[in-house]
Structure formats: C-alpha cells, structure tokens
C-alpha positions in Angstrom: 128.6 65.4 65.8 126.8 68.5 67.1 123.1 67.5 68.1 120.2 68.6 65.3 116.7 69.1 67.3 114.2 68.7 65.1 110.2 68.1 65.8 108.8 64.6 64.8 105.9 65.2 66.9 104.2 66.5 69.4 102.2 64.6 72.2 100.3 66.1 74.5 99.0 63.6 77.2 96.4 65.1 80.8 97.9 63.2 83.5 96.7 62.6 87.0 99.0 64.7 89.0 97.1 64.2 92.5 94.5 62.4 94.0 90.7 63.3 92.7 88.9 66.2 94.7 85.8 67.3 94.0 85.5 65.5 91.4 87.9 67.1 89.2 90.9 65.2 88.7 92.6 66.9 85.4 94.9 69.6 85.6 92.8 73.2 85.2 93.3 77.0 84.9 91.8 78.2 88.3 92.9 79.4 91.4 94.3 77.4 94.1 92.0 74.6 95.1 88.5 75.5 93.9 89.2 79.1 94.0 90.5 79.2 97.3 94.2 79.0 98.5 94.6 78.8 102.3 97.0 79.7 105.2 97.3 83.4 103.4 97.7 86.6 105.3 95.0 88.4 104.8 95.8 92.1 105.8 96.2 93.5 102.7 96.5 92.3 98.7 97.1 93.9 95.8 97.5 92.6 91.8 100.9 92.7 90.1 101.1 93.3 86.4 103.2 90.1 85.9 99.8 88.4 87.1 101.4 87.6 90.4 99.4 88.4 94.0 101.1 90.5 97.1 99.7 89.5 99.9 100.6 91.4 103.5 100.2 90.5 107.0 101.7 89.1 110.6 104.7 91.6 110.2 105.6 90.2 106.1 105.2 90.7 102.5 104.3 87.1 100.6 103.7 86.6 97.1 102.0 84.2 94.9 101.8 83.4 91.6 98.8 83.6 89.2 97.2 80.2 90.0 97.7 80.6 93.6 100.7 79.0 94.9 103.4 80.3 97.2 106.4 81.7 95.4 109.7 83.8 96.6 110.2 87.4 95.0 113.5 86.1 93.7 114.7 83.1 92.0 115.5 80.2 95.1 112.0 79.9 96.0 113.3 79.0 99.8 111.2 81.6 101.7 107.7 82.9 100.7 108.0 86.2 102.8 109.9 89.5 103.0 110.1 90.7 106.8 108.3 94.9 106.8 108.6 95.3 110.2 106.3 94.9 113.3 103.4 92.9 113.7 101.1 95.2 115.9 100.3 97.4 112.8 97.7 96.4 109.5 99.7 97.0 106.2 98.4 99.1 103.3 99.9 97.8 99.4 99.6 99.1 96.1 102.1 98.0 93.4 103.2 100.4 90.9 103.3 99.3 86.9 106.6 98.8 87.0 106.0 96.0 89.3 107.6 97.5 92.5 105.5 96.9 96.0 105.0 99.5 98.2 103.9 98.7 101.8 102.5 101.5 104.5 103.1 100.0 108.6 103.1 102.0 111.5 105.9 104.3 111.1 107.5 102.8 107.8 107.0 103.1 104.2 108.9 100.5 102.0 109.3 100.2 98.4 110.4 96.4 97.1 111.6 95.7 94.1 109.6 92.6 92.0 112.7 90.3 93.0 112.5 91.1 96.8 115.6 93.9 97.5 114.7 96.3 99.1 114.9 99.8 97.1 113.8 102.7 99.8 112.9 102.5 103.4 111.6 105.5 105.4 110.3 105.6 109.0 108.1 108.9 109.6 107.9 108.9 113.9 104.5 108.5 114.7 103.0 108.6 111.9 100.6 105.0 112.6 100.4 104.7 109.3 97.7 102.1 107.5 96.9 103.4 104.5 98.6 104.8 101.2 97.7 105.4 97.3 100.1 106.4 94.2 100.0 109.7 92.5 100.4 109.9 88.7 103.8 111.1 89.3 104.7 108.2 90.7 104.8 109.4 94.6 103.2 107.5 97.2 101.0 109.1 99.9 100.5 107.5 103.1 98.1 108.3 106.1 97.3 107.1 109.1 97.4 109.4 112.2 99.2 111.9 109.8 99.5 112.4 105.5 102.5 112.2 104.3 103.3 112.1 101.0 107.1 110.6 99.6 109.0 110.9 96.5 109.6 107.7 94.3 112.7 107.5 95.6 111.4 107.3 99.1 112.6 110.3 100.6 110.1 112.7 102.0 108.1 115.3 100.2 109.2 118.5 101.9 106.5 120.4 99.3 103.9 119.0 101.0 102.7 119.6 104.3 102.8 116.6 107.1 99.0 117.1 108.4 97.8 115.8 111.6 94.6 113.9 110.6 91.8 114.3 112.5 90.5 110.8 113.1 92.3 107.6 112.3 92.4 107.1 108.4 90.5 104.2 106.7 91.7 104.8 103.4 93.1 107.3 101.0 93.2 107.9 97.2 94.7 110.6 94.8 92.6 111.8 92.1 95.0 114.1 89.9 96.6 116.6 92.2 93.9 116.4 95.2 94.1 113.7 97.7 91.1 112.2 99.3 91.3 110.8 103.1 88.8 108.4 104.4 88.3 109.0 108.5 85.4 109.5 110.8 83.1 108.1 108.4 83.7 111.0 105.8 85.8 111.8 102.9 88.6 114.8 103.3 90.1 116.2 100.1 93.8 117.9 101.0 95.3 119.9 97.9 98.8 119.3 96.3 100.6 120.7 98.9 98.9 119.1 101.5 96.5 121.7 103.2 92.7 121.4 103.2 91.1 121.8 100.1 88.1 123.8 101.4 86.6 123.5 97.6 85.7 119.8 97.7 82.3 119.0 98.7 81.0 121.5 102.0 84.0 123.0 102.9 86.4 120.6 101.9 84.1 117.1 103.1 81.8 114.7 101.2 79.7 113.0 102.6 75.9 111.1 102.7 73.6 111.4 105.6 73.8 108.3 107.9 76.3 107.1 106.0 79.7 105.8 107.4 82.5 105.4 104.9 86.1 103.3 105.4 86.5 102.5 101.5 87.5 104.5 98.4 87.6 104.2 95.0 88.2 106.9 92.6 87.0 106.3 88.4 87.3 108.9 86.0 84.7 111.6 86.8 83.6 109.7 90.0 84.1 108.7 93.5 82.9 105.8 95.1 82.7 105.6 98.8 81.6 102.0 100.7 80.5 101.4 104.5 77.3 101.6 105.8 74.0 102.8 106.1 72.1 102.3 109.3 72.3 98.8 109.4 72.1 98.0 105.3 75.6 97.4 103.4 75.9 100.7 100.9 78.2 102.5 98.4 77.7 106.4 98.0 79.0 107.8 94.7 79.8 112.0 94.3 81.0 114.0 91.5 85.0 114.6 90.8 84.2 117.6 92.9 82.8 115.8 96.0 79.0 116.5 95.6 76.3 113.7 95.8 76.0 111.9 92.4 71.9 111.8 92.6 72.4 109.6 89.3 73.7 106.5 91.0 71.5 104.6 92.8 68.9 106.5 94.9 69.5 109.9 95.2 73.2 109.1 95.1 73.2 106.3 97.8 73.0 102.1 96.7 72.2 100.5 100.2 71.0 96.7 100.3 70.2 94.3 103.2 70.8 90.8 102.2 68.0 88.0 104.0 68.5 86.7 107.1 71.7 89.0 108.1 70.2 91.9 110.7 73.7 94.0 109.8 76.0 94.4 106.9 79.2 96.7 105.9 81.5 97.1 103.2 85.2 97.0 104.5 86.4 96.9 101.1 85.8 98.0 97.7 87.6 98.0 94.7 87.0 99.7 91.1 86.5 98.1 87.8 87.7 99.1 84.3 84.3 100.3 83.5 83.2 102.4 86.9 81.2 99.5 88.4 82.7 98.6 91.6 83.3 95.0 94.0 82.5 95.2 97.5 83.4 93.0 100.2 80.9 92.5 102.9 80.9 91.7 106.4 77.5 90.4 107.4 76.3 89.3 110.8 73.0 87.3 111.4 70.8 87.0 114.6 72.4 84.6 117.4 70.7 80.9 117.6 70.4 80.9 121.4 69.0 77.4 121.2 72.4 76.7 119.5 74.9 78.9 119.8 75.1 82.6 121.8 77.2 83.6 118.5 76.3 85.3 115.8 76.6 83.9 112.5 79.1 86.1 110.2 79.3 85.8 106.7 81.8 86.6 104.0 79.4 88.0 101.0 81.1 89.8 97.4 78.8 92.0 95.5 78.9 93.8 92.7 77.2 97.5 92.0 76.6 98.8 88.5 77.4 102.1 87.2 73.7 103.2 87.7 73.9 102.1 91.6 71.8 98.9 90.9 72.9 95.5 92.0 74.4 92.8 89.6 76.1 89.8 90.3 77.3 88.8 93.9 79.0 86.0 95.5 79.6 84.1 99.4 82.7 83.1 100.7 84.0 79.8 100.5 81.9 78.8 103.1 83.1 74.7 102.9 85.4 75.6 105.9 81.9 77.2 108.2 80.8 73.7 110.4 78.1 74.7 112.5 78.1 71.4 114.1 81.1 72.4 115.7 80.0 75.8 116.6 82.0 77.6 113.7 79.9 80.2 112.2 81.9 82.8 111.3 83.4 83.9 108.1 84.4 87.6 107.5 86.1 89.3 104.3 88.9 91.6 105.1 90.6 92.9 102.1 89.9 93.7 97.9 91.7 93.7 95.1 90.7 93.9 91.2 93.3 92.4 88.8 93.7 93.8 85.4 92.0 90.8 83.6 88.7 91.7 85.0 88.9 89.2 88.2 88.8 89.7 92.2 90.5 89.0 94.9 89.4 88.7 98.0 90.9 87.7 101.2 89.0 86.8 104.5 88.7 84.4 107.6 86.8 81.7 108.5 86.4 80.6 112.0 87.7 77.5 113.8 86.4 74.5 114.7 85.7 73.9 118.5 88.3 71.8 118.9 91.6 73.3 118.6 90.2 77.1 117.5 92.7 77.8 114.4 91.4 79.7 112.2 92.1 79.6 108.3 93.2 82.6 106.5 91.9 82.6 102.8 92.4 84.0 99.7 89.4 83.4 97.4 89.7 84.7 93.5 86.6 85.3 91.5 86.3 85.6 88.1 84.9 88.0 85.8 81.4 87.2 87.1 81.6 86.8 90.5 81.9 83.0 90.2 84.5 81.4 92.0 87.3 81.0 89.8 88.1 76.8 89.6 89.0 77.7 85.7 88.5 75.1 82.8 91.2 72.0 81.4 94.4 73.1 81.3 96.4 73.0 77.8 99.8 73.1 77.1 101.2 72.6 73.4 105.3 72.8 72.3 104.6 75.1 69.4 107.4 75.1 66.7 110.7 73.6 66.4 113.1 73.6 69.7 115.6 76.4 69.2 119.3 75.6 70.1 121.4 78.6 70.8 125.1 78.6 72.7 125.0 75.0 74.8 121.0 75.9 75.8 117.7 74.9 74.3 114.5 76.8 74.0 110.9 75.9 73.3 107.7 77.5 73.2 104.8 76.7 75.1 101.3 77.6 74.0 98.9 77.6 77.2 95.1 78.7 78.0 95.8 79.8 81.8 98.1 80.3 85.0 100.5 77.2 85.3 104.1 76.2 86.6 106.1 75.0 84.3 108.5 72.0 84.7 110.8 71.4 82.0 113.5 68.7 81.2 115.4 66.4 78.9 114.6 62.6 79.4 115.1 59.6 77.5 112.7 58.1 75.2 111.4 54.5 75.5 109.6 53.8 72.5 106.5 57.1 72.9 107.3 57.5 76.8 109.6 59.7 78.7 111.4 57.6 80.9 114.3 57.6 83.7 116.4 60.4 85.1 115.5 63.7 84.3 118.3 65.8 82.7 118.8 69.6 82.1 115.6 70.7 84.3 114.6 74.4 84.7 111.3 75.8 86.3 108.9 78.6 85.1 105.7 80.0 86.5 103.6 81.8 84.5 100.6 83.7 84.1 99.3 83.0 80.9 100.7 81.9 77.6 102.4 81.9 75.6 105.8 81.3 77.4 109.7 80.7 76.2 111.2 78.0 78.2 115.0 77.5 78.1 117.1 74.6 79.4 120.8 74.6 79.3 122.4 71.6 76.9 125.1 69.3 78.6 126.1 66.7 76.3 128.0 64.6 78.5 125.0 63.6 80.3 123.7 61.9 77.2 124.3 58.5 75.6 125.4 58.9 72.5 123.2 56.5 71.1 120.0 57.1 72.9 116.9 58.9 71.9 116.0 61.6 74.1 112.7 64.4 74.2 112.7 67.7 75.4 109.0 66.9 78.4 107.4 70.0 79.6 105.0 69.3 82.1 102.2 72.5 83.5 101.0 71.8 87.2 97.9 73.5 88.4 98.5 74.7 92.1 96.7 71.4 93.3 99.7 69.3 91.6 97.3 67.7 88.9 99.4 68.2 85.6 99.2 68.2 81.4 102.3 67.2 79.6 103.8 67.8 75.6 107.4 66.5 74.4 108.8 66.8 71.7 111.4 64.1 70.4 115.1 64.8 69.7 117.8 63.3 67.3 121.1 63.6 66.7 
C-alpha cells in the first residue's frame, strides 16, 4: 500500500550539540563562534546575494556560508577553495547580483560561477592588478599598475583605453559612466573611454589637504574617501563631481583619534544603504619599553553618519591579543557590507611567543556594530510533508543562518531512534526553506513507525531539532 504522510505532530526539542562555551550552550543565529570564524584568508571579502561570504587570499577563492562555516561552491563539499593563480599578488572581489565572483590578481581577471566553474579567464601582461569595481552594464574594471576595463564576458574592452596609472592603485569605483581611481593618496576620475576626465574635481583630481586616501565608496550624489589625516583616522566626502562636501563633517573632512593609540588609518571602508559608511581601522599605540619594544596594534570598526559625525563603533575580537605572551597586535585588513545591514570584517591577530602563528579572522557585526553571536535558534516543520515521484518535501520555518540535516528515522515511542535513512543536507541563509529527501521504501519495515527529523546546526555544532511523524 502506497505510504500516506500525514502530520500528527510536531515536536521541536533544543539539543546540546557541543560542549558549553561561553556560556551559551543552545544552538543560535550568529556567526561562527561568537562572531568570529578563524583560519580565514583575509585578503579580500565580499557578500553574495544567496547570504553566502567570498573570501580571497594565499593564491584561492573560499566560500562560506551565512553562519560562518566552510562550504565548496558546488555540491561535494570536499574542498573549500578554488585555485586564482599566484600567491605573490593581494586579490580584489566583488560579486555581481547574479551571484557570479569576480577576482582581480596580478595579471588575471576571473569570473566564477556561484557553483565554482570557471566562466572567463583573462590575463592582461603586466597589468599588477589589485583592484576592480562593476559598471552598471555589468563590465568589470580592474586597476592596478594599469585600468583596464573587460566585457561581461571577459574579453577585453577595446573601447576603452588601457591607461598606465600613475601610482600603484588602492582602490577603484564606477560611478555611472566615470571611473574613480584611488592612488597616491588622491582620487582620479577617467571617462568612459578611459582617458582623464579633466572635469572632476581640479583638473580631473579630488582631493583634501593632508589627507591620504586608499578607500572608496561611491552613494548616490556622494563620494566617500577613507585614510588618513596626519596621524588621526578620517573619511573625506565630495560631491558627485569631485568637489569637497563642506556639509559632512568639518568642512568636508570627519577625522578622529581614538585614546591611547598615537596613529590610526582607515584601510577599508564600505557603504551603507543609507550613505553612512563602516570603516576599518588600523591603530597603533606607543611601545611599553618596560614590556615590550612593540607597538600595540589594534583592530577598531567605526561607523560615520551621513552628517560626518561619529556613531557606533566596535574592537576586534581581541580574545586572541595575550600580552603575557608578548602578542599585541591585531590589525583589520578587509570590509564588506552585506545586504541585511551587517559587516564583515576580516583581520589578523598576532601570535603567541611560542610558536608565532598567527590567526586569520573573519569577525561579522551586526546592524549596530555589535558583534554578531545572534539569539536561539528556531526551526519549525510548517505544514503537512509533501510526497511527490518517490521523494518527500517539507518546509522549514527558521529565524536565522543554519545547516540543515534532514532524514527519515524510526520512531520509538516520541524519540527518533537508530539508523538514519534517506538523509539530504541544506545550508541556508535564512528561512523559510524547502527540504526534499528522496523516498526508498525498501529500507523501511513495513510495520514500523517512522518520522521525517530535521535537525539546524549552528556553525559551533550546537543544534535544534522538529519531526514530524509518518504512517502508512
């Protein structure tokens, strides 16, 4: 007789997936372990719009999912990374919305596909490239030593001019049909067909007295700069056009100089849906000499308002500093905002003095600059199991990033017990999610009572679980 699902009942049960850190030991919606997940390259990273993270760095492309595991761009989940060449050059990301990754290194621009293939590959000689943006058309521009700009399908842009930069590029960005180079502590705008564009700012620059710039952002009728300022962290703003905003902040500048560090610098910013922007800070204090001839570095977020005023900021996850083993570094290298309204930030913190290996971090914040360790985790079967063609599908109502475990098991009395049948595998971003598991009869006893489990892990391995019962 053909098997009738039907839901007598859903249970939902928190379980105690791992041992108890930090005293938290239910299953929750944040990232990684307290914010933080570790051994991460931290050249580059960049949001995808499936929620997942690209993350670049020692000669690869990695990827992880929204809750901060490791997971492979396709299906097998054997291998966490996609080889992009050398290792002597930094990668530059950006993903475009249709989820494919585009990576700038040294002489190569690659465009991957969301499942790892590989879709265009183009080496430009000499190019030492490090940095690149997407144009509304969908084209990618990359500079380094030159500007390049490429066609979606990878092949070069002969309409646009290959210019020899004049200083090694920290950043670029596109703003309509101008593009906007970050070198020698300025900003140079280049038109659409890549020559100067001597209408931006003085004579085709922008930029702020003693200010050095290596970060760009670009916001409607804005553009945001970050670097430095003497000695003070700063962000300059100027118009569309590449004049001084005297609006934002003082007379167009938004310079701080947070107690006791004697220098700070932005080496990464990144925009916000309403013009405010993140900045990641390097910050380095006055040597101990009584200590330590070293000087103290910190990792430090902060957040400036659309007026140039300061609101809310954040420090690295500094759990991994031990000054008692002379490790007092901890540095911020790379920014990325995510479409939900929270930041990523990756960094290093320094070793410890005994075998001096360092960890490579990637901490998410959340909307306020808190790290982001999340609430409980929920997960609920919603509805009736849906049989379709030898397979079975439920749906899964969830408050947050998860993986998703689900199987067919047998039922003794209001526990799931034994082998576990029919399994499948699903991480997701957020809910809610369709999970589907193939039906094999013959694995069944005819007789026995069976429930479809699903089981959400957070990426420390602490999990929630729901069932719902089946009958023939």
């Amino acid at each position: 007789m053909p098997w009738r699902i039907c839901l007598l009942g859903v249970i939902a049960a928190t379980v105690a997936g791992s041992a108890r850190a930090d005293g938290i030991w239910w299953a929750t919606t944040g990232f990684g372990v307290n914010g933080v997940a570790k051994d991460v390259p931290v050249d580059a990273v960049a949001a995808s719009p499936d929620g997942t993270i690209i993350v670049a760095g020692a000669g690869a492309l990695y990827r992880y999912s929204a809750d901060g595991r490791p997971i492979d761009f396709g299906r097998n989940d054997k291998s966490p990374s996609f080889p992009i060449g050398g290792s002597g050059c930094r990668p530059a990301l950006a993903v475009r919305p249709d989820g494919t990754i585009l990576v700038a290194c040294g002489e190569t621009v690659a465009a991957v596909r969301p499942n790892g293939t590989v879709e265009s590959r183009t080496t430009i000689a000499g190019a030492r490239l490090g940095s690149l943006a997407i144009d509304e058309l969908g084209r990618t521009v990359a500079a380094g030593s030159a500007l390049v700009r490429l066609h979606a399908d990878g092949s070069i842009d002969a309409s646009f001019a290959r210019t020899a930069l004049p200083s090694p590029t920290a950043a670029v960005a596109v703003d309509g049909g101008r593009v906007l180079v970050v070198a020698g502590g300025s900003i140079l705008a280049y038109d659409d067909t890549g020559a100067p564009d001597t209408s931006f700012g003085q004579g085709g620059v922008a930029s702020f007295p003693g200010f050095t710039a290596n970060s760009i952002g670009v916001h409607a009728q804005w553009i945001v700069a970050g670097g430095s300022h003497g000695d003070e962290a700063a962000v300059v703003r100027f118009s569309i056009g590449g004049l001084i905003d005297s609006a934002f902040g003082t007379g167009g500048l938004a310079a701080w100089d947070p107690s006791p560090y004697i220098e700070e610098n932005v080496v990464a910013l990144g925009m916000r849906a309403g013009g405010a922007v993140d900045v990641a800070v390097d910050a380095v204090a006055k040597a101990d000499v009584y200590n330590s001839y070293e000087h103290p570095e910190a990792w430090l977020v902060q957040r400036v308002t659309t007026t140039g005023a300061l609101g809310g900021s954040a420090d690295g996850p500094d759990e991994y500093i031990d000054p008692t083993a002379e490790c007092f570094q901890e540095f911020p290298v790379a920014l990325a905002e995510q479409p939900d309204g929270k930041t990523l930030v990756t960094g290093v913190a320094c070793p410890d003095a005994v075998d001096y290996t360092p960890y490579y971090l990637l901490e998410r914040y959340d909307r306020w600059l808190a790290p982001d360790v999340g609430g409980p985790l929920h997960a609920k079967i919603v509805g009736a199991p849906v049989v379709r063609a030898g397979s079975l599908s439920v749906r899964v109502a969830l408050n947050g990033p998860c993986r998703l475990i689900a199987r067919i098991q047998a039922l003794d009395g209001r526990d799931p017990i034994g082998r576990w049948l029919s399994t499948t595998r699903l991480d997701v971003a957020h809910g809610p999610a369709i999970v589907r598991l193939r039906l094999a009869r013959e694995e069944r006893r005819p007789q026995g009572r069976y429930a479809v489990v699903v089981s959400a892990y957070d990426a420390s391995g602490r999990f929630v679980r729901a069932f719902a019962r089946l009958r023939p």
